[in-house]
N, C-alpha and C positions, 0 to 999 in steps of 0.2 A: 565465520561470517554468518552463519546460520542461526548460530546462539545470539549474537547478535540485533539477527531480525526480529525474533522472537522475540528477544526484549523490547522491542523499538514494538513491537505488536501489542506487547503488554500494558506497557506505560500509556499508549493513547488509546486505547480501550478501558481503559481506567480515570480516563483524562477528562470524559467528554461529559459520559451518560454511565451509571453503574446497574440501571436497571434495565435488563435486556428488550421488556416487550414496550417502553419508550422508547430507546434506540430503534426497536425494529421499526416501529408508529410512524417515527420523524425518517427514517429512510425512507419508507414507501410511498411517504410526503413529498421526496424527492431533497432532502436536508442531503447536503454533500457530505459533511461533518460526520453525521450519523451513519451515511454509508459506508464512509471509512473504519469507523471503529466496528459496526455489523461486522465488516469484511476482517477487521482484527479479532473479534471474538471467534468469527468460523475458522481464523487459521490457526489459532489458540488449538482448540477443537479438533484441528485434522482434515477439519472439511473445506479443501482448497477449492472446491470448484464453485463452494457458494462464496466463499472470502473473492476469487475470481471474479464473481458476478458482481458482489457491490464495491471493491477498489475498482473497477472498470467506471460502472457508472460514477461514481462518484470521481472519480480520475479527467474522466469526459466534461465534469462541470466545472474542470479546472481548480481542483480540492487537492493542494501540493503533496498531502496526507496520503492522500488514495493515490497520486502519480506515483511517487515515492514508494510506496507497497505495490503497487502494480507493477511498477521495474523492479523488485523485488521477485517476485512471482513469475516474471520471465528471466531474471536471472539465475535463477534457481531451479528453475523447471517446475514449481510447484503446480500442479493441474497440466497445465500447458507444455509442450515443449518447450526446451531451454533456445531461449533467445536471445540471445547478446545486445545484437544493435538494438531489438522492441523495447531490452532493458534501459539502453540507455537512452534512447529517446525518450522514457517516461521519468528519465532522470534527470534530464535535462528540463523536459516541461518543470519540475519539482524546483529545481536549482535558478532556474529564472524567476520564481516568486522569491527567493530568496530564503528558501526552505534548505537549512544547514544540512539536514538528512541528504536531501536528493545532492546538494553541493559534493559533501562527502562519498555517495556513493557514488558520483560522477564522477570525482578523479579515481577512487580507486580502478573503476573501469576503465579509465585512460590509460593505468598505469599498468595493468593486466594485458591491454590490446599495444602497445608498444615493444 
């Protein structure tokens, strides 16, 4: 599942913006998009608690991206404590835009808690 995520980090940090100090530019702009992939580049990197900070905010502007990565990060414990249900609440926000990621990790999580 891990390997996984990581890929799933990879691909939409490569998807969006390939040049890091635009990406950061357009975050701190308050761009959803770009907070998502910021927060994919720091988990790339190792560095969960700033990935933490921008899938939050960007999760928060309703960016399925960043919901989807921020249930991620609570189901994993990455930074935070491991949170099951925070996860799946963020996956569910993700799954209601219609965001296959979050779909998919939302049944797995169904089918874990049964």
């Amino acid at each position: 599942m891990k390997q996984t995520i990581m890929i799933m980090w990879l691909i939409t940090s490569l998807a969006y913006a390939t040049d890091f100090d635009e990406t950061l530019r357009l975050a701190k702009e308050g761009d959803a998009r770009a907070q998502a992939n910021l927060g994919a580049h720091y988990s790339l990197s190792g560095e969960y608690e700033k990935a933490f900070k921008w899938y939050k905010k960007s999760a928060q502007q309703g960016n399925a991206l960043g919901q989807n990565n921020l249930g991620a990060m609570y189901q994993n414990g990455y930074f935070i404590t491991k949170n099951t249900k925070e996860a799946f609440k963020w996956y569910m926000k993700s799954a209601q835009q219609g965001d296959e990621r979050g779909r998919t990790a939302e049944e797995a999580e169904a089918q874990t808690s049964t």
